[in-house]
C-alpha positions in Angstrom: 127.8 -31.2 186.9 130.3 -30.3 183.8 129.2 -26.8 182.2 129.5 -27.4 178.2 130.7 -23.6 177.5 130.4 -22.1 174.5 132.2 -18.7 173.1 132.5 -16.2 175.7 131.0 -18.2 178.6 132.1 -17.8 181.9 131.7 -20.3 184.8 132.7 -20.3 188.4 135.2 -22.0 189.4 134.2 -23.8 192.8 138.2 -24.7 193.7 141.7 -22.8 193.5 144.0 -26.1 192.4 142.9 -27.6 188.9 144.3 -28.8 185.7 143.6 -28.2 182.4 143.6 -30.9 180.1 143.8 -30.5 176.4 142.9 -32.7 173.4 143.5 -31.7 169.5 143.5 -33.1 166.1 147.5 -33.4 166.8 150.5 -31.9 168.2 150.2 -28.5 169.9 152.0 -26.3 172.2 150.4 -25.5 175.0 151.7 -22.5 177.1 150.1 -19.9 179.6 150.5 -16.3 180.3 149.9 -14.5 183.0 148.1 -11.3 183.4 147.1 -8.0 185.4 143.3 -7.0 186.0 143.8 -5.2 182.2 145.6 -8.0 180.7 148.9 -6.8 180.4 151.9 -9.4 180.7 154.6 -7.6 182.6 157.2 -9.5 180.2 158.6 -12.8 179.2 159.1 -14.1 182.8 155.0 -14.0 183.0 154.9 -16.5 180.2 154.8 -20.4 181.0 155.7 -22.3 177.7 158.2 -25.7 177.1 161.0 -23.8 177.2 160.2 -22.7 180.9 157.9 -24.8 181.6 157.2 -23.7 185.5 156.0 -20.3 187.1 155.1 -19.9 190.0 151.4 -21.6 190.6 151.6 -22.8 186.7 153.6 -26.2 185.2 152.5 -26.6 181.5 154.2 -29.6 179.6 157.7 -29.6 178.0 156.3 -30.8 174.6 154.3 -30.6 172.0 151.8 -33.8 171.9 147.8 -33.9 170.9 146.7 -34.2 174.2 148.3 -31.8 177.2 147.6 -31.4 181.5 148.5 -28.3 182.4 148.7 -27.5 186.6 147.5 -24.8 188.0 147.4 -23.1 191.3 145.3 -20.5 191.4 146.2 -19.4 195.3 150.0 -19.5 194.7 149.7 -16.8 191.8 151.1 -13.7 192.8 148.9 -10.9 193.7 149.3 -9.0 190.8 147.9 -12.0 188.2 144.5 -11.8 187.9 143.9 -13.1 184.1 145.6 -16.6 183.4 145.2 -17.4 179.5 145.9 -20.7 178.3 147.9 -20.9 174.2 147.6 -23.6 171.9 150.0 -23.5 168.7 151.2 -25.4 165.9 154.5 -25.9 165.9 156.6 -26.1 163.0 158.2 -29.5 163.0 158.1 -30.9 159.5 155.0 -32.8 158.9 152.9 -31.0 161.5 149.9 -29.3 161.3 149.7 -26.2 159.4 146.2 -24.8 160.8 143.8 -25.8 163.2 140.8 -26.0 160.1 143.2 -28.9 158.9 142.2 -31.1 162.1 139.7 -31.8 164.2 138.3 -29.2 166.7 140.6 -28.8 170.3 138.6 -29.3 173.1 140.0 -28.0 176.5 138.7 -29.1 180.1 139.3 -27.3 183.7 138.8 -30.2 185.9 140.1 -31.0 189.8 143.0 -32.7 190.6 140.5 -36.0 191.1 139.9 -35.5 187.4 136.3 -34.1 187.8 135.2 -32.3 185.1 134.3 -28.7 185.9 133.9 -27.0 182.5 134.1 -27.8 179.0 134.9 -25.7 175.8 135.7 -26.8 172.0 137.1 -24.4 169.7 134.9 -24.9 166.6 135.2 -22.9 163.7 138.9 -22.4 163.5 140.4 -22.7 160.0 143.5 -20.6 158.9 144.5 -20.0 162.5 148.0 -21.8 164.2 147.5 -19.9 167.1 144.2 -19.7 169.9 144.1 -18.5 172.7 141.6 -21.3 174.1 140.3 -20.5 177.7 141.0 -17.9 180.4 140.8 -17.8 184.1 140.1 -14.6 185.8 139.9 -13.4 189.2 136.6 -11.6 189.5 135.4 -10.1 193.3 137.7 -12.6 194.7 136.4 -15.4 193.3 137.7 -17.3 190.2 135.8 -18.1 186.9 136.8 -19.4 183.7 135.7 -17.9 180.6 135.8 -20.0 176.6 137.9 -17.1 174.2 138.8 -19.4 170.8 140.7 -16.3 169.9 142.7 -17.4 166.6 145.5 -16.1 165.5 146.7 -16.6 161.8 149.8 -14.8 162.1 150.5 -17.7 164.6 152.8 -17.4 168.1 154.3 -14.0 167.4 150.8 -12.6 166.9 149.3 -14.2 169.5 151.6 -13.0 172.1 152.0 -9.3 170.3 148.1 -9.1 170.8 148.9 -10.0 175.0 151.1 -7.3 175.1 154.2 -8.6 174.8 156.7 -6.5 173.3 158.7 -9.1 172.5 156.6 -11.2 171.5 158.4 -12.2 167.8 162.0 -13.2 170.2 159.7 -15.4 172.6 158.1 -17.1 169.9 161.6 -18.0 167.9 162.8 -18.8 171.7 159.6 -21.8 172.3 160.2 -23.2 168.4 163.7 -23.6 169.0 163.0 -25.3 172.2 160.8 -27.4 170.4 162.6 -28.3 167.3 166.0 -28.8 169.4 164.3 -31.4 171.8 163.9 -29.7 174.8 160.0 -29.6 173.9 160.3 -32.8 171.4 157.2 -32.4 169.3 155.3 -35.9 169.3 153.9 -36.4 166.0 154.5 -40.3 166.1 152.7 -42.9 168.6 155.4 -42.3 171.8 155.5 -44.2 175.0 152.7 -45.1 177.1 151.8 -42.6 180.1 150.1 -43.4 183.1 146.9 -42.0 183.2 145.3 -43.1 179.7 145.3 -45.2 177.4 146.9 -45.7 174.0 145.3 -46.8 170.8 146.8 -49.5 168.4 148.5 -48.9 165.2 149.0 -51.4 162.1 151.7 -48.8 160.2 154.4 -46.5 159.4 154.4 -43.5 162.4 152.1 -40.6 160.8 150.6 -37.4 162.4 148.0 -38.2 164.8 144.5 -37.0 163.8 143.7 -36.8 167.0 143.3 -39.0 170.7 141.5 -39.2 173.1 139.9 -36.3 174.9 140.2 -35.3 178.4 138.7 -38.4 180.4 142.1 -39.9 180.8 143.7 -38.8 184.2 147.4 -38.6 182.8 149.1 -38.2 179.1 152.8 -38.7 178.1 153.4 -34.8 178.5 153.7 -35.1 182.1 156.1 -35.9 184.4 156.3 -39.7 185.2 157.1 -39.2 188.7 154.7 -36.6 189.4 151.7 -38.0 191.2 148.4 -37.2 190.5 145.0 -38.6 191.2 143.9 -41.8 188.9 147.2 -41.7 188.3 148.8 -45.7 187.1 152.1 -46.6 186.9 154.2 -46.1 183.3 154.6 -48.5 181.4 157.8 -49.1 179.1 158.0 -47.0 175.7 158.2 -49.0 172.4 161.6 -49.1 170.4 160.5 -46.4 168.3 159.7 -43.9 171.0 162.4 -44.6 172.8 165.1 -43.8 170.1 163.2 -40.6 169.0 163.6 -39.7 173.2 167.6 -40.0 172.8 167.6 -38.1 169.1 165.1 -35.4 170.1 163.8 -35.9 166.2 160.4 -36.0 165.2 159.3 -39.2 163.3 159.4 -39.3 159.8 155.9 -38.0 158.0 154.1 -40.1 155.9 154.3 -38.5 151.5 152.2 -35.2 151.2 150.3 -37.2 148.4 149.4 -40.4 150.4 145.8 -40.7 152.0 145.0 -39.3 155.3 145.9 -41.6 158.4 143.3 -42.0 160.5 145.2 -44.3 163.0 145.0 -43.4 166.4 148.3 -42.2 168.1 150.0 -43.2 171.0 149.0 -46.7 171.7 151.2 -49.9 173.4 152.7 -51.4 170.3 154.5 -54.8 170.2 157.7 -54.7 169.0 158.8 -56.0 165.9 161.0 -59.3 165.6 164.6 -58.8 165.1 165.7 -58.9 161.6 167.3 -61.9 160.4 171.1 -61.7 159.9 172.2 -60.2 156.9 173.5 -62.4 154.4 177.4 -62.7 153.8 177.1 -61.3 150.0 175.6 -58.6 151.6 177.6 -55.1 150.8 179.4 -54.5 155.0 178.4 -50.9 154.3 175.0 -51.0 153.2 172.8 -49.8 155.7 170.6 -52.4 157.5 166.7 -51.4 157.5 165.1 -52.1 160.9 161.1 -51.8 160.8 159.8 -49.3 163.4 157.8 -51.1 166.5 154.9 -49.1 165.4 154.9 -51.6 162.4 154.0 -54.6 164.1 150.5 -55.7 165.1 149.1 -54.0 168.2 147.8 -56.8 170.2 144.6 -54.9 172.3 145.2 -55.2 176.1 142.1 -55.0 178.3 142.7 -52.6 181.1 145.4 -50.6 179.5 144.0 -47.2 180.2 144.3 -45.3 183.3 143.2 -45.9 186.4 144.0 -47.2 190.6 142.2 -50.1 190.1 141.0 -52.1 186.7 137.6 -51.4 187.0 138.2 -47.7 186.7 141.1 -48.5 183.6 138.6 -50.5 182.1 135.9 -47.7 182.5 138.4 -45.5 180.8 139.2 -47.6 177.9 135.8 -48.5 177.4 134.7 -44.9 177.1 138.4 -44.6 174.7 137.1 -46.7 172.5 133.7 -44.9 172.4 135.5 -41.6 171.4 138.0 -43.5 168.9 134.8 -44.8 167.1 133.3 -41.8 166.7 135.9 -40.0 165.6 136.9 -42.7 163.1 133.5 -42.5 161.6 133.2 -38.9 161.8 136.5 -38.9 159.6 135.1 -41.0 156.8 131.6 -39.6 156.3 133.4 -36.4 156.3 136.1 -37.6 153.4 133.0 -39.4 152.4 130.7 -36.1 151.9 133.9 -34.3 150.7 134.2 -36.8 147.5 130.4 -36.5 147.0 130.8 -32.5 146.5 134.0 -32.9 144.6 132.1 -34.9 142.1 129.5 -32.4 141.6 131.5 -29.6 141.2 133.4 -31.6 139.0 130.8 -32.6 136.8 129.4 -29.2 137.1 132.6 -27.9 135.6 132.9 -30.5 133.0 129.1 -29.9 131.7 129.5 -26.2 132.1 130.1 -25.4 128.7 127.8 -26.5 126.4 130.0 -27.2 123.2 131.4 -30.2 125.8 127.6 -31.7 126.9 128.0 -34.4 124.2 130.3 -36.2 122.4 133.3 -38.6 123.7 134.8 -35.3 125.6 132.1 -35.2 127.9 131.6 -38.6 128.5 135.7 -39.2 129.5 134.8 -36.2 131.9 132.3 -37.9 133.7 133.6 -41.1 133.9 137.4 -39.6 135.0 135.0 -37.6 137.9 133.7 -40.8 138.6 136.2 -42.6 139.1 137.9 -39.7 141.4 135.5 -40.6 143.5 134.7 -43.9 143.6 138.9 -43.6 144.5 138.4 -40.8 147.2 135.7 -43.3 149.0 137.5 -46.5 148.9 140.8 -45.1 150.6 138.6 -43.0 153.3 136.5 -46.6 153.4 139.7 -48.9 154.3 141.3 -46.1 156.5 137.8 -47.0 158.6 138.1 -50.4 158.6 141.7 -50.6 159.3 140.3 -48.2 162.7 137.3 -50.5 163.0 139.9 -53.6 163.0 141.5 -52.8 165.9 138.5 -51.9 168.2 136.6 -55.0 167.2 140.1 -56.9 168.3 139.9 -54.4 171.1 136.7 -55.3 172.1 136.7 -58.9 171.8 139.3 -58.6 174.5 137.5 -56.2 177.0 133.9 -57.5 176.7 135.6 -60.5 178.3 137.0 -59.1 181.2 134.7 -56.4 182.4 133.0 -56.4 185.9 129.4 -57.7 186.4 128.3 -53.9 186.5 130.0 -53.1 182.9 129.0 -57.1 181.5 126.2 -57.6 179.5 123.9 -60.6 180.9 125.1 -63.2 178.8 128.7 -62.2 180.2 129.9 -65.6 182.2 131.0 -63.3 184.7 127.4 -63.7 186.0 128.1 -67.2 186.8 130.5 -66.4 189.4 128.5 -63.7 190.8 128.7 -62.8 194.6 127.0 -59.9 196.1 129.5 -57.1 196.4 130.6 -54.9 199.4 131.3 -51.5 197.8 129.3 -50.0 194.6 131.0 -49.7 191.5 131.8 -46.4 189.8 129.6 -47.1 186.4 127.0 -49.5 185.7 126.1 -50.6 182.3 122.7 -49.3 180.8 122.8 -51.2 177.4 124.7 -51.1 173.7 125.6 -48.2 171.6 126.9 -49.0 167.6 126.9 -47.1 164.3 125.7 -47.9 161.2 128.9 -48.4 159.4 129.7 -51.1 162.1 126.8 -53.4 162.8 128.8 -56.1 164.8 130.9 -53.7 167.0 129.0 -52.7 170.3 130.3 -50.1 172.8 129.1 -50.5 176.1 127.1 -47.4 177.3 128.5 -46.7 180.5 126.9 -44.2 183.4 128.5 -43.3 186.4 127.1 -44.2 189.9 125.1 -42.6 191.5 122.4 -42.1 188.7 122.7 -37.7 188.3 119.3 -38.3 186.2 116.8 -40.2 186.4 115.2 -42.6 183.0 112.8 -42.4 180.3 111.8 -45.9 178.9 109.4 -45.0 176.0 107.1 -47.6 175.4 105.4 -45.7 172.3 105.2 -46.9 168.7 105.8 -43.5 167.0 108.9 -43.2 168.7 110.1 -45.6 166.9 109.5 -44.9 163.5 111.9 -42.5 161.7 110.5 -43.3 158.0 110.9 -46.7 156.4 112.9 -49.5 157.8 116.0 -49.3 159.2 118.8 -51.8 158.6 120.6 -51.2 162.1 117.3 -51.7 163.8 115.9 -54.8 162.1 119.7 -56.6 163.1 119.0 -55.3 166.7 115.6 -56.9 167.2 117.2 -60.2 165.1 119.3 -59.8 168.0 116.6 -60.3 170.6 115.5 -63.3 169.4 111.7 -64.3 169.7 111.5 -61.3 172.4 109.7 -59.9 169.1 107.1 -60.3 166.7 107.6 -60.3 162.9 107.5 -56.8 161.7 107.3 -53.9 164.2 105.9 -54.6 167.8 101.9 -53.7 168.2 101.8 -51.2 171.1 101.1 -54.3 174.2 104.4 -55.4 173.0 106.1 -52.4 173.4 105.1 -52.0 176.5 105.9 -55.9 177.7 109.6 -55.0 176.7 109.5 -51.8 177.8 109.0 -53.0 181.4 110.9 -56.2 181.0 113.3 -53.5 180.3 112.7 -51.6 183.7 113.1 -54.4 186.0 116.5 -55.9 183.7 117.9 -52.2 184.8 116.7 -52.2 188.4 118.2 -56.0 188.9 121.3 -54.7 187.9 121.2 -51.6 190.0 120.0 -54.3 192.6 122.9 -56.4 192.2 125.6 -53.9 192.2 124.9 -52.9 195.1 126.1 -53.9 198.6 123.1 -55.8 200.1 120.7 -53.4 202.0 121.9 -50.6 200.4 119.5 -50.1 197.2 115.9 -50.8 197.2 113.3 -50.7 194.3 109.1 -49.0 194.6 107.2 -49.6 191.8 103.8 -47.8 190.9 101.7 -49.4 188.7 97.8 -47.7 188.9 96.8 -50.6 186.3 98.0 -53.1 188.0 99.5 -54.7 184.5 103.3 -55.1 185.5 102.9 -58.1 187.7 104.3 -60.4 184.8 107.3 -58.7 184.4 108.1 -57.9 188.1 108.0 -61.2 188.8 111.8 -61.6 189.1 111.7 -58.6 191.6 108.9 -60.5 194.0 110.4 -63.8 194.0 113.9 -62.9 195.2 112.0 -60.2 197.9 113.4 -56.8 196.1 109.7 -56.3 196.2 107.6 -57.3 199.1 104.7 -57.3 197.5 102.7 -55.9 194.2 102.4 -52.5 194.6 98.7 -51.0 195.1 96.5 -50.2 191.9 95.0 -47.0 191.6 95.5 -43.3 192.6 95.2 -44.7 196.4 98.6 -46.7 195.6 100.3 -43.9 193.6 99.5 -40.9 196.8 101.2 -43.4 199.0 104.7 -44.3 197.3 105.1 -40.5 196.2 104.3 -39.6 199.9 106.3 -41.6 201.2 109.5 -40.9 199.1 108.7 -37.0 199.4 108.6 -37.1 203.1 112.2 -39.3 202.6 113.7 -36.5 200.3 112.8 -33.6 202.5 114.0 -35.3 205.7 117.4 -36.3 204.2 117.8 -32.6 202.5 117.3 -31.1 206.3 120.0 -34.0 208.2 122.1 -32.9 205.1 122.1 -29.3 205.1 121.9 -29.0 209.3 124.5 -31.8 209.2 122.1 -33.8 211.2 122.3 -37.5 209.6 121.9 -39.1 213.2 118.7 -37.6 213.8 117.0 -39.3 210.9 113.5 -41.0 212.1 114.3 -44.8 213.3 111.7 -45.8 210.0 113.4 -44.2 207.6 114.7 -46.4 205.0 118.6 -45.6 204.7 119.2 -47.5 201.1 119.0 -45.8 197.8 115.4 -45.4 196.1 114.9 -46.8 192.5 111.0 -45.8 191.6 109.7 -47.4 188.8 106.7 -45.4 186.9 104.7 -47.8 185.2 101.8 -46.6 182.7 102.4 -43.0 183.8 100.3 -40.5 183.5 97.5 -43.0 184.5 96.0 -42.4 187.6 98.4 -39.5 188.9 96.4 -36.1 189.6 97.7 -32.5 189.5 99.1 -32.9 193.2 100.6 -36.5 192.2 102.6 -35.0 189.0 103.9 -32.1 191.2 105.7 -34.5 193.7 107.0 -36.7 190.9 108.6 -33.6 189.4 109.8 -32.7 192.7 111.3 -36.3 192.9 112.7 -35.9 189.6 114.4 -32.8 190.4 115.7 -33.1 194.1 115.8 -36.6 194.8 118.8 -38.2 192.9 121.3 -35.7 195.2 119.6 -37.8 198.2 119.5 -41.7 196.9 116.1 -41.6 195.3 115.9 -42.1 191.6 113.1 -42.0 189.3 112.9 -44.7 186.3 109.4 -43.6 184.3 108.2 -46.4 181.6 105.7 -44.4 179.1 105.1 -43.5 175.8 106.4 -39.9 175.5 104.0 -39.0 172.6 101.0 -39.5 174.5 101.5 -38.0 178.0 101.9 -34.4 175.6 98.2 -34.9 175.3 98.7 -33.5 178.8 99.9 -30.5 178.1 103.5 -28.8 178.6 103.3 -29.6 182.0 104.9 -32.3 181.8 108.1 -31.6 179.5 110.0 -30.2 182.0 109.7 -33.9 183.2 110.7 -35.7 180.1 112.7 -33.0 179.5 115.0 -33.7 182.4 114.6 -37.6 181.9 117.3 -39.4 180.1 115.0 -41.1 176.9 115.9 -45.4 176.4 114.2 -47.6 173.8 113.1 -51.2 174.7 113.9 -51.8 171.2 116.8 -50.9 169.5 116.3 -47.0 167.8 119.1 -44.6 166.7 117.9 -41.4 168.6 121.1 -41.1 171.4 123.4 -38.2 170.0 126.6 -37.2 171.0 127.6 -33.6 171.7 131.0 -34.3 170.6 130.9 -34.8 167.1 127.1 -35.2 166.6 126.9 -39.2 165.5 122.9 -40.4 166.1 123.9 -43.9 168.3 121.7 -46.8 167.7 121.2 -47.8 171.9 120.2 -51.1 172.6 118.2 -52.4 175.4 120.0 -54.4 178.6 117.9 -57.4 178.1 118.9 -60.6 179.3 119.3 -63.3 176.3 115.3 -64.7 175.5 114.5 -68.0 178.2 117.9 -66.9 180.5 117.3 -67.4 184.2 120.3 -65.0 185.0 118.6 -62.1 186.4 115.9 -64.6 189.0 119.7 -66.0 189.6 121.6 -63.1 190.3 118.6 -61.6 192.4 118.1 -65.0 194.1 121.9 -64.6 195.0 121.4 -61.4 195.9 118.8 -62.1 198.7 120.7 -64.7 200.0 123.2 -62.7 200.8 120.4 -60.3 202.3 119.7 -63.0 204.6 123.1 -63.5 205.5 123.7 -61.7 208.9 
């Protein structure tokens, strides 16, 4: 799993060849230096920056850009390094980034060469800084770690590299600008060509800073080298006009006016390129010069599958997951000029009223009404800077929802029409809808990767769904779901209907993703109240039969799939596989909780934890459906169960937050569309092909 570090964590490092992968609020230098057990550089030759880009076991990028891969070997070092720090800077191009405070935070990544995330730090809190020295990695005991420093500097490069022991630190520092602002590092602060390895987002306008992209996800940015090869790696594709004439120059594109509003486009993204201008006419002056618009003018027309990736599955897992980050970040930018305007105001008003000779009379009231309007000014342009960004992704996504697989489609997709049961398991499956409030009718698909790391949490309880008063988002969602629900907010029997419609709508999917034979679905049900809604399941023979009622049914299915967990874990770790027991089920195990904690004892709950705990790194997977208020009646046994559970509504709810910038995601349920026959379809389908020999 990806450690999330914080400041002055350290994690092993489980491989010696990795990359690091950068992503800021815009362009940045990235360079390394390399170290002795103390620290000490042993002079400018132990420094990896644009303008010498390769040492020996490092390759950092020749330019400055927003988001960075950085190559690292950690066996080819030579003996002597043992500390290898990686630099972020500003440069100074004109229109660039002053400080880091001015952006949003960097967020660096050490990940394998497959693009496997192995540790994760953002560098929060900067403000005045240019300069960081982000993450380290240091040889400790013969083994390597990592370790997250966000060590600012505000005296920028020179500083930085005076405080690694450079002596001279202020020559190397004039050395990398000048390599940057002569073009042997050309700093990118304008959309540039597309790279393989991720994807680019649309732009509408002039070329401005980039206020940020996307984070480290993407296998490849336009740093590297196009004819290096890396994992995940796709083939370039051709640079817009723009791009390519700022390659020849080596000049920065123009910045947009200091006194113009903040440009919350996203950078780097496939442009089409503008129409020719007409002729000029004969009166025309022969030496006036002729104004061609920029490609990054012209209309972006969204592409589905233009992220990274071997195959379009994976590019359109990428640039489904792009378009998650761009929202958030697009919203995070306008509550934040948003809450900025609403302080401004009352500081404003503060000042106006503070004397008070100026609390009445016409002096006051033009005060308040020229703070006013300030604001009301500061909101609309952060406002239409997020819809101009909320634009393009709902273009975006009327584009991909079309064209993604049956694991990534929702049910009403048509791609279920042509369904046929597949022969290799997709990398993601598709566990429902994720939106914001200041987007109703834009959905994101919320994406997990196969196999399941954790298991589920459908809470079926009322009081989980109730965050004081009505909610706008979730009265649209359960519009959405038709006659699926009541007038006002479901009783607690309806909860719980939808909450294990919801269930079996996840494990047909899981079903029918899934080479035949290979996944197979247990349900427990102690009531004996979920035949209704596993109907689908027993018709199409997922299910041979209902499963037993009582604590007599419950001790059998959590026998059984402890006895599978234990047996696999010994063939695994003696590297044993063939001497599995003839009865043992080989296909992945998808256990459905129903009504828990009803009818489980103290010896019950201790093998479900133990399920819940060991199981998904051996194919069995745990999908509880319960109301997480009441099984606390039970005591705090239980929350380290819950606890490691990932929580789903059966109703839309905004309780799904984000690590990255914090956003509370309204998730909606994976139902199919009220009176569909897809999923008995797709399952019937599915055991067809079962049949098939």
């Amino acid at each position: 799993m990806t450690a999330e570090l914080v400041r002055g964590q350290n994690h092993l490092l489980d491989r010696t060849r990795v990359e690091i992968r950068v992503a800021a609020g815009g362009p940045v230098v990235a360079g390394v230096t390399l170290g002795d057990a103390q620290g000490r550089l042993s002079g400018v030759e132990a420094v990896a920056h644009p303008g010498a880009p390769r040492r020996t076991g490092i390759e950092v990028p020749r330019q400055a850009a927003a988001e960075h891969r950085i190559a690292v070997d950690l066996d080819a070092l030579p003996g002597a390094v043992h500390r290898v720090s990686v630099l972020l800077a500003l440069p100074s191009t004109s229109g660039a980034l002053t400080t880091f405070g001015a952006a949003a935070a960097p967020a660096v990544a050490v990940t394998g060469l497959d693009g496997t995330a192995l540790a994760r730090y953002t560098l929060t809190g900067l403000g005045a800084e240019s300069a960081v020295v982000a993450v380290e990695l240091y040889r400790r005991q013969g083994a390597w770690k990592v370790r997250a420093v966000g060590q600012g500097y505000a005296g920028g490069l020179p500083a930085m590299l005076h405080d690694q022991g450079l002596p001279q630190a202020a020559e190397l520092a004039a050395e990398i600008e000048q390599a940057v602002g002569q073009g042997q590092a050309r700093a990118v602060p304008a959309p540039a060509p597309v790279a393989a390895g991720r994807s680019e987002r649309p732009v509408t306008g002039p070329a401005a800073p980039p206020t940020g992209d996307r984070p480290s996800s993407a296998p490849r940015t336009a740093s590297d080298d196009p004819a290096a090869s890396a994992p995940g790696a796709g083939p370039a594709a051709e640079p817009t006009a723009a791009a390519d004439a700022a390659s020849e120059t080596g000049a920065a594109a123009p910045a947009p006016p200091a006194a113009g509003p903040v440009d919350y486009r996203h950078p780097r993204r496939r442009s089409t390129p503008a129409p020719p201008d007409p002729a000029p006419s004969p009166a025309a002056t022969p030496s006036a010069p002729v104004t061609v618009p920029a490609a990054a003018d012209a209309p972006a027309q969204p592409v589905a599958g233009d992220a990274a990736g071997w195959s379009m599955e994976e590019r359109l897992y990428n640039q489904v997951w792009g378009m998650f980050e761009d929202l958030a970040r697009s919203v995070a930018a306008y509550r934040s000029a948003a809450d900025f305007a609403a302080s401004r105001l009352e500081q404003e008003l503060d000042e106006a009223l503070a004397d008070p000779r100026n609390r009445l009379g016409t002096a006051a009231d033009v005060a308040r009404a020229t703070a006013r309007d300030r604001h009301a000014s500061l909101v609309t342009q952060a406002r239409a800077a997020l819809d101009r960004d909320l634009g393009q992704l709902v273009a975006e996504s009327q584009v991909v929802e079309p064209a993604l697989p049956p694991a990534f489609a929702r049910w009403d997709s048509p791609v279920w029409h042509s369904y046929q049961a597949p022969q290799e398991r997709p990398m993601a499956l598709r566990l429902g809808d994720l939106h914001l409030p200041e987007v109703l009718d834009l959905r994101i698909p919320m994406l997990v990767r196969l196999p399941l790391e954790r298991g589920l949490w459908i809470d079926s309880g009322p009081a989980a769904l109730v965050h004081g008063g009505p909610d706008p988002e979730r009265e649209v969602g359960r519009r959405e779901l038709g006659s699926a629900l009541t007038d006002g907010p479901p009783d607690e029997a309806e909860l719980d209907r939808l909450a294990m419609e919801t269930a079996v709508a996840i494990a047909a999917r899981l079903l029918a993703v899934h080479p035949p034979g290979d996944f197979a679905v247990q349900v427990i049900d102690p009531a004996g109240t979920a035949a209704p809604a596993l109907a689908p399941l027993l018709e199409s023979g997922a299910l041979s039969a209902l499963p037993v009622p009582g604590a007599q049914g419950v001790a059998s299915v959590l026998e059984g799939l402890t006895r599978r967990v234990d047996l696999v874990q010994m063939a695994v770790r003696h590297r044993a596989a063939d001497s599995l027991p003839p009865d043992l089920d080989p296909a992945e195990q998808l256990l459905i909780v129903h009504d828990f904690p009803h009818g489980f004892d103290d010896r019950a709950l201790t093998r479900l934890r133990y399920l819940a705990d060991e199981g998904p790194a051996v194919g069995v997977h745990l999908l509880m459906v319960a109301d997480r208020v009441r099984t606390r009646e039970y005591g705090p046994v239980l929350d380290p169960l819950w606890r490691s559970l990932l929580r789903i509504t059966p109703v839309p709810d905004a309780h799904l937050a984000d690590p990255w910038v914090g956003h509370a995601w309204t998730y909606e349920p994976p139902l199919a569309p009220e009176g569909s026959q897809v999923v008995r379809q797709v399952l019937g389908q599915l055991a067809a092909a079962r049949r098939t020999p």
